[in-house]
VEXKEDREN-588653 format. One record per atom (N, C-alpha, C): residue number from 1; residue in one letter; atom name; z, y, x negated. Coordinates in steps of 0.2 Angstrom, whole numbers, plus 5000, padded with zeros to 4 digits. Layout:
! residues N
<r><pos>NUM</pos><code>A</code><site>CA</site><z>Z</z><y>Y</y><x>X</x></r>
...
This chain:
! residues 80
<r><pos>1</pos><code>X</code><site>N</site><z>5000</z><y>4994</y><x>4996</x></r>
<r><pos>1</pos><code>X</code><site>CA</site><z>5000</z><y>5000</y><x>5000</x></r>
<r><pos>1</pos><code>X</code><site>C</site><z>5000</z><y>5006</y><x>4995</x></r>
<r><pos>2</pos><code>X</code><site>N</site><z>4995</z><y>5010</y><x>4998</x></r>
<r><pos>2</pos><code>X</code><site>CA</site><z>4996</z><y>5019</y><x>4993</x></r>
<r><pos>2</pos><code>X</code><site>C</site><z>5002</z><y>5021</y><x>4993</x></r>
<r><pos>3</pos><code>X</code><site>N</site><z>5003</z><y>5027</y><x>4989</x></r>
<r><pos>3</pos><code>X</code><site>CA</site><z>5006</z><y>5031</y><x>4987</x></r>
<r><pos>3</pos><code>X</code><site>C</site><z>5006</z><y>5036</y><x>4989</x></r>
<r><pos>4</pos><code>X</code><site>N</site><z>5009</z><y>5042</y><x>4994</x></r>
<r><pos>4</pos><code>X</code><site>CA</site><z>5007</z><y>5049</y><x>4994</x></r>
<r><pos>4</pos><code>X</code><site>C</site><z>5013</z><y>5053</y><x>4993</x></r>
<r><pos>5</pos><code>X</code><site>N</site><z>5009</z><y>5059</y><x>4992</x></r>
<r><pos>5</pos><code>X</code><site>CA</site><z>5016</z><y>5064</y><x>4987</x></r>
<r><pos>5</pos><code>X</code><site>C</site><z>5013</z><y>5070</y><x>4991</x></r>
<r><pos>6</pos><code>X</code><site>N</site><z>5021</z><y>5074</y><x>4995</x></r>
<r><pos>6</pos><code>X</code><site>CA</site><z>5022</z><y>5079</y><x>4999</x></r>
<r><pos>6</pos><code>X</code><site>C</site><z>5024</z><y>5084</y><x>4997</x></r>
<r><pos>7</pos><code>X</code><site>N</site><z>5020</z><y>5087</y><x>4992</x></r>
<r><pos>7</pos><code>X</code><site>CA</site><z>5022</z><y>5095</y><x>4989</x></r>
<r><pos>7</pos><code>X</code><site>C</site><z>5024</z><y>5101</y><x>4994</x></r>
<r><pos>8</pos><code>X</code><site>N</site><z>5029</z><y>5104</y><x>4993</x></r>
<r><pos>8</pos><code>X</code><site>CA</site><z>5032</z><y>5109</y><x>4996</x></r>
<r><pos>8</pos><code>X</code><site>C</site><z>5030</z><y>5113</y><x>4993</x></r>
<r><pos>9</pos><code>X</code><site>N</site><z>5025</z><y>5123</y><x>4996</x></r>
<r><pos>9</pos><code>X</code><site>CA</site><z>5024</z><y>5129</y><x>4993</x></r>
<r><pos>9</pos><code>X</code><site>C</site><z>5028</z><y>5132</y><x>5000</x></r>
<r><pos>10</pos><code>X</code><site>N</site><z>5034</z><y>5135</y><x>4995</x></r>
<r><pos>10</pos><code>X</code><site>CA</site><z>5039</z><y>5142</y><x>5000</x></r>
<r><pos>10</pos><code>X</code><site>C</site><z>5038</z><y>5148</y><x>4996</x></r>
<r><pos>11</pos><code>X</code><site>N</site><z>5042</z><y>5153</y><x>4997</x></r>
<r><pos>11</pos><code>X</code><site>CA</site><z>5044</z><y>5159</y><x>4995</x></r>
<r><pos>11</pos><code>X</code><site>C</site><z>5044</z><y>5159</y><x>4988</x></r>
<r><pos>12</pos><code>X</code><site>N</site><z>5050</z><y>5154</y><x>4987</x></r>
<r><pos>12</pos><code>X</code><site>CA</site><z>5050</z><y>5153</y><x>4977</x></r>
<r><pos>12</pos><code>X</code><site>C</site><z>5047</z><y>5149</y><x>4973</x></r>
<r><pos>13</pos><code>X</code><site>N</site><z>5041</z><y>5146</y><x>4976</x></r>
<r><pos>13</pos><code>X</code><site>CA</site><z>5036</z><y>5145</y><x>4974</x></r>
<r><pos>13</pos><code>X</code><site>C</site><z>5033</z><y>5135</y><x>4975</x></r>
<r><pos>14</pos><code>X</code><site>N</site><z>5032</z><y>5132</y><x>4971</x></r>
<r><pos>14</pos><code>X</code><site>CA</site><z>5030</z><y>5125</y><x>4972</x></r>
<r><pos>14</pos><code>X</code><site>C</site><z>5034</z><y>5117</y><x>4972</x></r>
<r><pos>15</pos><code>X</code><site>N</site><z>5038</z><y>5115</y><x>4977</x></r>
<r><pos>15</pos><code>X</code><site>CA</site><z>5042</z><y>5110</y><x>4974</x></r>
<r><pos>15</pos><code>X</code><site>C</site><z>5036</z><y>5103</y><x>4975</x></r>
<r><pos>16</pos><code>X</code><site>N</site><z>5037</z><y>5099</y><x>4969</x></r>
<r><pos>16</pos><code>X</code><site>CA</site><z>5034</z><y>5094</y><x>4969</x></r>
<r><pos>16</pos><code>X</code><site>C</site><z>5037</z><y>5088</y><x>4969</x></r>
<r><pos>17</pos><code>X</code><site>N</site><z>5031</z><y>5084</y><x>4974</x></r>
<r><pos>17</pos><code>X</code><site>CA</site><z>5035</z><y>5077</y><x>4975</x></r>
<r><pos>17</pos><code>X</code><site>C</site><z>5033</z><y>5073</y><x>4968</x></r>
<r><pos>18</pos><code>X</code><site>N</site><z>5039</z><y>5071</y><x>4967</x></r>
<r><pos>18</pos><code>X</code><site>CA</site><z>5039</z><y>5066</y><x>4961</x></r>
<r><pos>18</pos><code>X</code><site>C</site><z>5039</z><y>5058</y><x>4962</x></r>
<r><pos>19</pos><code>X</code><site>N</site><z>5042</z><y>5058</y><x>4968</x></r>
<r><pos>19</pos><code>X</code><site>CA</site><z>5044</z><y>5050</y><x>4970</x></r>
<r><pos>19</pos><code>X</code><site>C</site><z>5039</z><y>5047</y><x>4976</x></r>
<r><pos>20</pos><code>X</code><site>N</site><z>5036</z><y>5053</y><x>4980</x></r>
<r><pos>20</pos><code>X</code><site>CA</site><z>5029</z><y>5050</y><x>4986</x></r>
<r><pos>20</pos><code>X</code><site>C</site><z>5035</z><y>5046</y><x>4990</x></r>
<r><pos>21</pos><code>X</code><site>N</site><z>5031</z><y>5043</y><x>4995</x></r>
<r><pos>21</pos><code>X</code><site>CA</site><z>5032</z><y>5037</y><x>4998</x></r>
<r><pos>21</pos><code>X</code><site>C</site><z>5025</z><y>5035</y><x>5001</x></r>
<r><pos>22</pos><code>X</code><site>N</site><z>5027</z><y>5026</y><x>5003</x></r>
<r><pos>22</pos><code>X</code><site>CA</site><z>5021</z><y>5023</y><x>5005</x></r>
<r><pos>22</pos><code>X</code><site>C</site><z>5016</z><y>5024</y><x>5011</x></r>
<r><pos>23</pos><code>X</code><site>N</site><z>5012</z><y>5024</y><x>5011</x></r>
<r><pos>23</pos><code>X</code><site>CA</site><z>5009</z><y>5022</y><x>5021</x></r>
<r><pos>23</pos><code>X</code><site>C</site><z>5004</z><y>5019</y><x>5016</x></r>
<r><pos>24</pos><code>X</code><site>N</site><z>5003</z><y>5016</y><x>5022</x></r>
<r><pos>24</pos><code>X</code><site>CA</site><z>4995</z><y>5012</y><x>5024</x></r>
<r><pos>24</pos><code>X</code><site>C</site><z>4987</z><y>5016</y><x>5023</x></r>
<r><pos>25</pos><code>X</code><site>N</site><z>4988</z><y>5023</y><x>5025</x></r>
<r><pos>25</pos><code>X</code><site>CA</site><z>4983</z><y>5023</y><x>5024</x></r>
<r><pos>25</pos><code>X</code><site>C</site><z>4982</z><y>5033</y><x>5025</x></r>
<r><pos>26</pos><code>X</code><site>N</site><z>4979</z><y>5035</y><x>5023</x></r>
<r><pos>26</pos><code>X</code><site>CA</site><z>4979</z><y>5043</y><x>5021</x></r>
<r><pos>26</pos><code>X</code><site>C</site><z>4979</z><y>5048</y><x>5030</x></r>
<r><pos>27</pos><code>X</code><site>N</site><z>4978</z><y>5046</y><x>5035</x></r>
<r><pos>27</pos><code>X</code><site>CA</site><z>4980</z><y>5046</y><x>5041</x></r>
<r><pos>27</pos><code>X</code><site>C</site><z>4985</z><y>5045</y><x>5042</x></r>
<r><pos>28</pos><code>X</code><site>N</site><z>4991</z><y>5040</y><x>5041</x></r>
<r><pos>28</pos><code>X</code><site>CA</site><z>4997</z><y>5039</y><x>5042</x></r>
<r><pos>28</pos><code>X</code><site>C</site><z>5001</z><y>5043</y><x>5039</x></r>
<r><pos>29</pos><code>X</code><site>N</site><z>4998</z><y>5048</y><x>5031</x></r>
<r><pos>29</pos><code>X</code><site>CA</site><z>5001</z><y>5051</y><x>5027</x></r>
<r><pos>29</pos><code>X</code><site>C</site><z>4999</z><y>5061</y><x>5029</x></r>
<r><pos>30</pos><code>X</code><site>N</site><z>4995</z><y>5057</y><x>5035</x></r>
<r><pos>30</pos><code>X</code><site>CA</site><z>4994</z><y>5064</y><x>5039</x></r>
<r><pos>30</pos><code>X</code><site>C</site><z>4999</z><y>5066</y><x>5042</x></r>
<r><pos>31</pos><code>X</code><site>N</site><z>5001</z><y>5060</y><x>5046</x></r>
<r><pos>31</pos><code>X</code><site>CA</site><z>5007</z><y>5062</y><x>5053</x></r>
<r><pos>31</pos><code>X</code><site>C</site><z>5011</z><y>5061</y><x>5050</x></r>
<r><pos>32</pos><code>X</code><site>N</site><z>5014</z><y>5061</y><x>5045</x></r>
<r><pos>32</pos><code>X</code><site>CA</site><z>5021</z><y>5064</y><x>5041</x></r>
<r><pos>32</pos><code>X</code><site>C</site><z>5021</z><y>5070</y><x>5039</x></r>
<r><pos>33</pos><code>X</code><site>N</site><z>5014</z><y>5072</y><x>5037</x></r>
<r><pos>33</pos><code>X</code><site>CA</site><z>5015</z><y>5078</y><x>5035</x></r>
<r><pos>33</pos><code>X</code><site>C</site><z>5017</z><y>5084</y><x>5040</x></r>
<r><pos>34</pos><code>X</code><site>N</site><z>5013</z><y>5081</y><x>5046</x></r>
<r><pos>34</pos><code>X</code><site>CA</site><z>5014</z><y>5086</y><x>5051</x></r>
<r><pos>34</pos><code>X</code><site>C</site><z>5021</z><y>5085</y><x>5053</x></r>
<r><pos>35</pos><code>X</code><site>N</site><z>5023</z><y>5080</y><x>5055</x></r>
<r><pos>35</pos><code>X</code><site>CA</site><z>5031</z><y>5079</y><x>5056</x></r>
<r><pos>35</pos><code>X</code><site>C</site><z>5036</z><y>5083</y><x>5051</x></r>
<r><pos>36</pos><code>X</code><site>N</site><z>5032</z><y>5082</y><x>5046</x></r>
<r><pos>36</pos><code>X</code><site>CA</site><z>5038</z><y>5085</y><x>5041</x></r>
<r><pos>36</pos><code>X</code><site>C</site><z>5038</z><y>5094</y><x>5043</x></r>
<r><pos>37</pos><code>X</code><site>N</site><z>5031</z><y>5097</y><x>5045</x></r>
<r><pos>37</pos><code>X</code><site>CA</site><z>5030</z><y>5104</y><x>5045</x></r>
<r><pos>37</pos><code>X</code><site>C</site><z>5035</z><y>5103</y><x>5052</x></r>
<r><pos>38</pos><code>X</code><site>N</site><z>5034</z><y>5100</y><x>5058</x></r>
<r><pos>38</pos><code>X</code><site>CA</site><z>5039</z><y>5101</y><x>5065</x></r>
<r><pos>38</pos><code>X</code><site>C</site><z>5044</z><y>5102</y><x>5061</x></r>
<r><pos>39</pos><code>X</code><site>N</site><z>5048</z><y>5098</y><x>5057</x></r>
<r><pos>39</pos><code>X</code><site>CA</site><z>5057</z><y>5099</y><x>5056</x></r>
<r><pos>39</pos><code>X</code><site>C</site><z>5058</z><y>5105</y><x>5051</x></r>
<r><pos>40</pos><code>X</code><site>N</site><z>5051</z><y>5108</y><x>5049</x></r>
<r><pos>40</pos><code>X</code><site>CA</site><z>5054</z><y>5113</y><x>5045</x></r>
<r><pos>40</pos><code>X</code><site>C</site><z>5055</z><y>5119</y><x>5047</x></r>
<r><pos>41</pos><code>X</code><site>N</site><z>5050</z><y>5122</y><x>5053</x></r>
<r><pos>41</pos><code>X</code><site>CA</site><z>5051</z><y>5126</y><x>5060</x></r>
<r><pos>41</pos><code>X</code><site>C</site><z>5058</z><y>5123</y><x>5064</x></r>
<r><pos>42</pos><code>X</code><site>N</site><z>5060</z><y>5120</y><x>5066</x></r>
<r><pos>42</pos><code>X</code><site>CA</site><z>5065</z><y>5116</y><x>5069</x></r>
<r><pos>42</pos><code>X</code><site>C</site><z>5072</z><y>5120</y><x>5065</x></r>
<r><pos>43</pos><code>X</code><site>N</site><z>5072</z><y>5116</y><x>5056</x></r>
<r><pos>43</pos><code>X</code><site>CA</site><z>5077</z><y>5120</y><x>5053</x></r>
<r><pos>43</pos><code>X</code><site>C</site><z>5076</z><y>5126</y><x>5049</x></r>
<r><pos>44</pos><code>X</code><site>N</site><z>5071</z><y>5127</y><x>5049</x></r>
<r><pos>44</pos><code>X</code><site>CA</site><z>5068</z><y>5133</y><x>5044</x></r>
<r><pos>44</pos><code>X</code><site>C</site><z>5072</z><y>5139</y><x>5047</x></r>
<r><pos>45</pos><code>X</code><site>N</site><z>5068</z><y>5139</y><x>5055</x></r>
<r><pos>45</pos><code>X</code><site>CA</site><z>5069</z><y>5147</y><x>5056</x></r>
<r><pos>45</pos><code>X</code><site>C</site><z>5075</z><y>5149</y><x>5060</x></r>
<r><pos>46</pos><code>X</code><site>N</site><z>5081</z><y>5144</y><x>5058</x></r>
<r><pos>46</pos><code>X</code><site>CA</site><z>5088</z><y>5149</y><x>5063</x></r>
<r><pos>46</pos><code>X</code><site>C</site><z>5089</z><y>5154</y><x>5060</x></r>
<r><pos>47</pos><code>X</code><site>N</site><z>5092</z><y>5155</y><x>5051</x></r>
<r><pos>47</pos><code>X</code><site>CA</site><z>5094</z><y>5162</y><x>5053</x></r>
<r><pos>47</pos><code>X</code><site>C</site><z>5090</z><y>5168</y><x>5049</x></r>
<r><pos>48</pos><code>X</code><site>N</site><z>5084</z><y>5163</y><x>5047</x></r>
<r><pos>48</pos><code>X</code><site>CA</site><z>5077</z><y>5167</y><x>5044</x></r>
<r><pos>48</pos><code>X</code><site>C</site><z>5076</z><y>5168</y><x>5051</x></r>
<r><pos>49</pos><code>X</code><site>N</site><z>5069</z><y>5175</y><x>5050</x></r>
<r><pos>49</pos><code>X</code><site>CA</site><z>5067</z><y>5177</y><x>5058</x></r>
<r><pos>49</pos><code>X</code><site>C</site><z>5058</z><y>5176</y><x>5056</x></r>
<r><pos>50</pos><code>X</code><site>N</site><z>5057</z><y>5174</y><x>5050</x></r>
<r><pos>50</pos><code>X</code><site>CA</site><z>5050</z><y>5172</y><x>5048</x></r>
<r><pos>50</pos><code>X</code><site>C</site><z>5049</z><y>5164</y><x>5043</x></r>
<r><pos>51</pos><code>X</code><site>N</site><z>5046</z><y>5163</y><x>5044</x></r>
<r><pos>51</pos><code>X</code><site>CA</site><z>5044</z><y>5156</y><x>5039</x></r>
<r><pos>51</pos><code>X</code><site>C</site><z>5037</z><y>5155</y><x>5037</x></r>
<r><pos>52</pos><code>X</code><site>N</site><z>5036</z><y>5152</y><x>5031</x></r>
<r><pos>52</pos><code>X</code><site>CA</site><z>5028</z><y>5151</y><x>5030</x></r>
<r><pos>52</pos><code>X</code><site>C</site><z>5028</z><y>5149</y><x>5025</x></r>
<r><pos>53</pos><code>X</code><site>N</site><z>5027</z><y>5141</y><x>5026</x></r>
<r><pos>53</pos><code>X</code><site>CA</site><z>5027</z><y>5136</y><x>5020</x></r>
<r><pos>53</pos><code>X</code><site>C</site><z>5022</z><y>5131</y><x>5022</x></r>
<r><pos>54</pos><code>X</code><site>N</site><z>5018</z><y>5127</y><x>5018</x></r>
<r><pos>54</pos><code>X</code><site>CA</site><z>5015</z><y>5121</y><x>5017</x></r>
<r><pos>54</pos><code>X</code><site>C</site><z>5015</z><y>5115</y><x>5015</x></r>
<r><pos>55</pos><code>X</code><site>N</site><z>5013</z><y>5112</y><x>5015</x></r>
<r><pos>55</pos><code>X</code><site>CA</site><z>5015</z><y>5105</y><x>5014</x></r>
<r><pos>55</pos><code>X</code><site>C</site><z>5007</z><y>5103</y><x>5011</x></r>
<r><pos>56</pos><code>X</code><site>N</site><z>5007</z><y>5100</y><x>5006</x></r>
<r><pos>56</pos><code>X</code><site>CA</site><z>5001</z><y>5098</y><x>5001</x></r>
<r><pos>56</pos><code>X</code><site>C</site><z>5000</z><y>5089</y><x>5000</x></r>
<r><pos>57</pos><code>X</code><site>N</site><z>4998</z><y>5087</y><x>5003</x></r>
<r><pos>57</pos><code>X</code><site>CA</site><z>4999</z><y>5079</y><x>5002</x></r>
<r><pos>57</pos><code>X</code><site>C</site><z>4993</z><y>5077</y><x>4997</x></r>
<r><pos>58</pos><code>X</code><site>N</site><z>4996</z><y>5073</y><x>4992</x></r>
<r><pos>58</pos><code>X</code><site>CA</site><z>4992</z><y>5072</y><x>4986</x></r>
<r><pos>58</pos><code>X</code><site>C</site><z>4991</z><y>5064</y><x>4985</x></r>
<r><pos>59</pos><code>X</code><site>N</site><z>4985</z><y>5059</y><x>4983</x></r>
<r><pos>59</pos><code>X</code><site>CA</site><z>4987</z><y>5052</y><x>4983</x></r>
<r><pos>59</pos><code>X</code><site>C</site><z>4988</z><y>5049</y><x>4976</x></r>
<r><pos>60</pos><code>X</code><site>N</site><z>4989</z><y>5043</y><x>4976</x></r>
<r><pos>60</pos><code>X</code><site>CA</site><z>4989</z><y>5041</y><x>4969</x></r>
<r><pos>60</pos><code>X</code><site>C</site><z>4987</z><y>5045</y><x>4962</x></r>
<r><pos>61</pos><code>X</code><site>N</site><z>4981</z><y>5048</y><x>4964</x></r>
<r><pos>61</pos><code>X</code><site>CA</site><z>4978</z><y>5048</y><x>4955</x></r>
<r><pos>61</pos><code>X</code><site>C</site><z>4977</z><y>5057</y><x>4955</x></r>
<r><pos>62</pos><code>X</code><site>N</site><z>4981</z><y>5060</y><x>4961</x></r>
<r><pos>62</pos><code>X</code><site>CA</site><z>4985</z><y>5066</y><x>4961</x></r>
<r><pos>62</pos><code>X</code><site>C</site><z>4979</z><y>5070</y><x>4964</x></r>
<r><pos>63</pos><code>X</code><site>N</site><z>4976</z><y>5069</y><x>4968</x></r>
<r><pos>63</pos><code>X</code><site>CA</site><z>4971</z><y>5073</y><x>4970</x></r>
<r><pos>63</pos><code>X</code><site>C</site><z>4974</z><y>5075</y><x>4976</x></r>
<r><pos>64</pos><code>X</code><site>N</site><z>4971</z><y>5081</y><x>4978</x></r>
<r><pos>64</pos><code>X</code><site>CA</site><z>4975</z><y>5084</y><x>4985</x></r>
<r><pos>64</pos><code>X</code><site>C</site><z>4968</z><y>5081</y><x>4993</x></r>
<r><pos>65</pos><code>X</code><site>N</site><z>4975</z><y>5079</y><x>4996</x></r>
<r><pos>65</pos><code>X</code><site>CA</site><z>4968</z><y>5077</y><x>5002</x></r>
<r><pos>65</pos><code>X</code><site>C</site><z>4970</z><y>5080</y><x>5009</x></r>
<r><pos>66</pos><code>X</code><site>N</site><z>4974</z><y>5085</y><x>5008</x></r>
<r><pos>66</pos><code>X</code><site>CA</site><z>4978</z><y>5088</y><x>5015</x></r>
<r><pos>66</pos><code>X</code><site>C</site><z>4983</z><y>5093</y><x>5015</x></r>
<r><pos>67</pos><code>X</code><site>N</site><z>4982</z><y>5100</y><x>5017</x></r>
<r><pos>67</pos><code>X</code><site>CA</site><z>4987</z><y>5104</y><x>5018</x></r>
<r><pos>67</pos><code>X</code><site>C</site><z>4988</z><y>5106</y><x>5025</x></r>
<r><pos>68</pos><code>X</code><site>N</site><z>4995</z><y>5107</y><x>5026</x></r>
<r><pos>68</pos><code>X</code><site>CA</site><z>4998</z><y>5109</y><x>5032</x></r>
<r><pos>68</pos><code>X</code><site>C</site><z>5003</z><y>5115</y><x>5033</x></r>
<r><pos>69</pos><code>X</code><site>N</site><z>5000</z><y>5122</y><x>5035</x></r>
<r><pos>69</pos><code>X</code><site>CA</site><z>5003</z><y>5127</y><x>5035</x></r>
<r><pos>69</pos><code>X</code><site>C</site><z>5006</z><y>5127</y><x>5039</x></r>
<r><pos>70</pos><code>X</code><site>N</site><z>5013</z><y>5129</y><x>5038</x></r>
<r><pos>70</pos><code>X</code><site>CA</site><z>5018</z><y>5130</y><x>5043</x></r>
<r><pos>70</pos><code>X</code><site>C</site><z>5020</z><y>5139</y><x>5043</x></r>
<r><pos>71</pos><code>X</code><site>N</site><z>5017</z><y>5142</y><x>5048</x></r>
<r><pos>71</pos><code>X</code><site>CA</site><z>5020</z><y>5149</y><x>5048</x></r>
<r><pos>71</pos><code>X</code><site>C</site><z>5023</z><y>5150</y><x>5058</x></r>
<r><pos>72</pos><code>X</code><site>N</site><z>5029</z><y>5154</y><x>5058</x></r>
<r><pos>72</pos><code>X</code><site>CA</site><z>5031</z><y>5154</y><x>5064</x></r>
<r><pos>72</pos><code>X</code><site>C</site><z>5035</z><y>5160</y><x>5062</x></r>
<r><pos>73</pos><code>X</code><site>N</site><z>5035</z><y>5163</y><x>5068</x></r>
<r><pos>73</pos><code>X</code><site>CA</site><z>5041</z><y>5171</y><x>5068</x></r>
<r><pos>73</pos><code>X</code><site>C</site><z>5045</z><y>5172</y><x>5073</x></r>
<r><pos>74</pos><code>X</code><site>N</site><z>5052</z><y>5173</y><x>5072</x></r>
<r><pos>74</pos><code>X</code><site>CA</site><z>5057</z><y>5173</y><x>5077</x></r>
<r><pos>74</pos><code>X</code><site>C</site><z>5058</z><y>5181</y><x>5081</x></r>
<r><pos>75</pos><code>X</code><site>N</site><z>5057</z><y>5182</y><x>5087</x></r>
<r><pos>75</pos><code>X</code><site>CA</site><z>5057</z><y>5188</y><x>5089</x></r>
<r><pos>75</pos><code>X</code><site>C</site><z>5061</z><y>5187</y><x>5095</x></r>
<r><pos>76</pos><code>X</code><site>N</site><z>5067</z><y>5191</y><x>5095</x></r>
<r><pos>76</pos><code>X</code><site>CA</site><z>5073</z><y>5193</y><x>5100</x></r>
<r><pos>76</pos><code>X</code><site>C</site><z>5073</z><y>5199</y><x>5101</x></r>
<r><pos>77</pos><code>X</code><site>N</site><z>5073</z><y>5200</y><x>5110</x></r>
<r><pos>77</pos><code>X</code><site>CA</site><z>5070</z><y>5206</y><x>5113</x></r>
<r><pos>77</pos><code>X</code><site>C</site><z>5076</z><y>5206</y><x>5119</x></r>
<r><pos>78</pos><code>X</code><site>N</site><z>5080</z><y>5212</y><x>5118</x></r>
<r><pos>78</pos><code>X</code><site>CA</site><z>5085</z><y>5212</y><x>5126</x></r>
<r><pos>78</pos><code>X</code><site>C</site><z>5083</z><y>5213</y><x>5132</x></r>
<r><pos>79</pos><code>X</code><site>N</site><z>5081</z><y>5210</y><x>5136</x></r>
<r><pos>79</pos><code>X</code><site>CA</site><z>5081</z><y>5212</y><x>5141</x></r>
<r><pos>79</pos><code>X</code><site>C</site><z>5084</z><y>5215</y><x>5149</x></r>
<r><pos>80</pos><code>X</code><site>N</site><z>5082</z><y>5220</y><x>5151</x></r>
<r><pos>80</pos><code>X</code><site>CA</site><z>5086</z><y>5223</y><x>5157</x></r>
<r><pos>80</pos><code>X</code><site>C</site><z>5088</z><y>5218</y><x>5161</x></r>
């Protein structure tokens, strides 16, 4: 089974996966990616009111086959 590796780009710049995990096949390495972008809206933006990070999935011999922008903005308005 492949290898694929889920680089993190934030604010302070590129954290790289060093350890991957497995799937089956570069589709399945897709819907982790995106999963991972949901939980990072989910815990990114409580007491941030902006986020905008990516997620770069790379396979075995380090080539990039997938990025996934995650940008979302928290806006609170009082209403009458």
């Amino acid at each position: 089974m492949p290898r694929f590796y889920f680089d993190i780009h934030d604010e302070s710049g590129i954290h790289r996966d060093e350890e991957g995990e497995m799937f089956e096949n570069p589709q399945a390495a897709a819907v982790e990616a995106n999963q991972i972008a949901t939980e990072m809206v989910r815990h990114g933006i409580g007491p941030v009111s902006q986020l905008d990070r990516a997620i770069e999935v790379r396979d075995q011999s380090g080539d990039r086959l997938l990025r996934v922008r995650v940008s979302a903005k928290l806006e609170t308005q009082g209403l009458k």
